[in-house]
C-alpha positions in Angstrom: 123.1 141.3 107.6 125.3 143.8 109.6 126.6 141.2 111.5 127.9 139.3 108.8 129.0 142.7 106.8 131.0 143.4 110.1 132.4 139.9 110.3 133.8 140.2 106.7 135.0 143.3 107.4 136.8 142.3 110.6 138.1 139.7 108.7 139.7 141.7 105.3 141.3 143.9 108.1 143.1 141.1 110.2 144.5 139.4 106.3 146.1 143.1 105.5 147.7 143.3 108.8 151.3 143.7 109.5 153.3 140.7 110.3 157.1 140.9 111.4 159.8 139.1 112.8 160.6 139.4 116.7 164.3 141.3 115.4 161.4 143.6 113.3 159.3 144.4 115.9 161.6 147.6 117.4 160.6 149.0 114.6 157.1 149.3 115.1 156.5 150.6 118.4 152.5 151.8 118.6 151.8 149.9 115.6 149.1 147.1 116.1 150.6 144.4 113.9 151.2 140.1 114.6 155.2 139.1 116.1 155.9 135.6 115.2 159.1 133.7 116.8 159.9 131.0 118.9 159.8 130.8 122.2 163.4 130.1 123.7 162.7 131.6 127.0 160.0 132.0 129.4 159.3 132.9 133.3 156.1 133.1 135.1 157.0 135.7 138.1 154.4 134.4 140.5 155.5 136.7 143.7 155.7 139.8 141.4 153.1 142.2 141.7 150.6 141.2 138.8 152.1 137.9 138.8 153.5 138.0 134.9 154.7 135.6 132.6 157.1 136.4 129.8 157.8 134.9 126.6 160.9 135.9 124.9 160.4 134.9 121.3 163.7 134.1 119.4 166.6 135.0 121.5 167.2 134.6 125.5 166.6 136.6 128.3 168.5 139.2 129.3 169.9 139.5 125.9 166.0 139.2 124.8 164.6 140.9 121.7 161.1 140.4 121.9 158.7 140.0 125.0 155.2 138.9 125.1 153.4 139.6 128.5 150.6 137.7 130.1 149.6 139.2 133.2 148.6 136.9 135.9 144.8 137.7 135.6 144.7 136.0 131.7 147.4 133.3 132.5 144.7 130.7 133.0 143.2 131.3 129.4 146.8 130.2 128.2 147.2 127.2 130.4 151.2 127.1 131.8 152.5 129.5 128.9 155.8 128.9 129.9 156.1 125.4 129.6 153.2 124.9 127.0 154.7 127.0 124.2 158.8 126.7 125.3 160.6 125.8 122.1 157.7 126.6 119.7 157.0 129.0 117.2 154.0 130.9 118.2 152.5 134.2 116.5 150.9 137.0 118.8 148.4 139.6 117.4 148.4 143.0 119.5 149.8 147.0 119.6 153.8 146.7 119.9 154.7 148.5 123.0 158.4 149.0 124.5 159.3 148.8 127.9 163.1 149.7 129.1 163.7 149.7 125.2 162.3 146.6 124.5 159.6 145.6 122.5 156.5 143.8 123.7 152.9 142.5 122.9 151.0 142.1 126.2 148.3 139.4 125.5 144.9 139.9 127.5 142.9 136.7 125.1 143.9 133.5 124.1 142.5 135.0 120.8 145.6 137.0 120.2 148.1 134.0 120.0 148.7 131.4 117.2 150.9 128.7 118.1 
């Protein structure tokens, strides 16, 4: 019985969450909230420490609006990120961080995107 209170509960929460645009997102730094875009950019840093891939969701790098990180460790869960979701619109579920002034969702589960 709990588990299926905490399922429904976990579930009510997730449908009253935030959702904004990858130009919103600045906004809402610390906020845990979904970014949806499409991806028109992407680069997997392989010989970077932590070996990260970004997705820039609606406008280009280095004029980039919106990131979403996927360090090196989770990259297999997401399969070639940077060529499997170029050109799509995905949504990503996470806390809105900034880093150098931009805004970002770092994805550690596959469970957090929705292409």
């Amino acid at each position: 019985m709990f588990k299926f209170l905490f399922s429904i509960t976990v579930s009510t929460l997730l449908l009253f969450c935030a959702e904004y645009s990858a130009e919103e997102a600045g906004e809402h730094i610390g906020e845990e909230a979904t970014v949806c875009g499409v991806v028109v950019s992407s680069h997997y840093a392989k010989s970077s420490k932590g070996e990260p891939t970004f997705l820039n969701l609606d406008i280009a790098y280095p004029e980039h609006i919106f990131t979403v990180l996927i360090w090196g460790e989770d990259r297999d869960q997401f399969k070639k990120p940077e060529v499997r979701y170029k050109n799509q619109r995905i949504c990503v579920h996470g806390e809105i961080s900034s880093y150098k002034g931009f805004p970002q969702i770092i994805l550690y589960s596959k469970k957090q995107l929705n292409p």
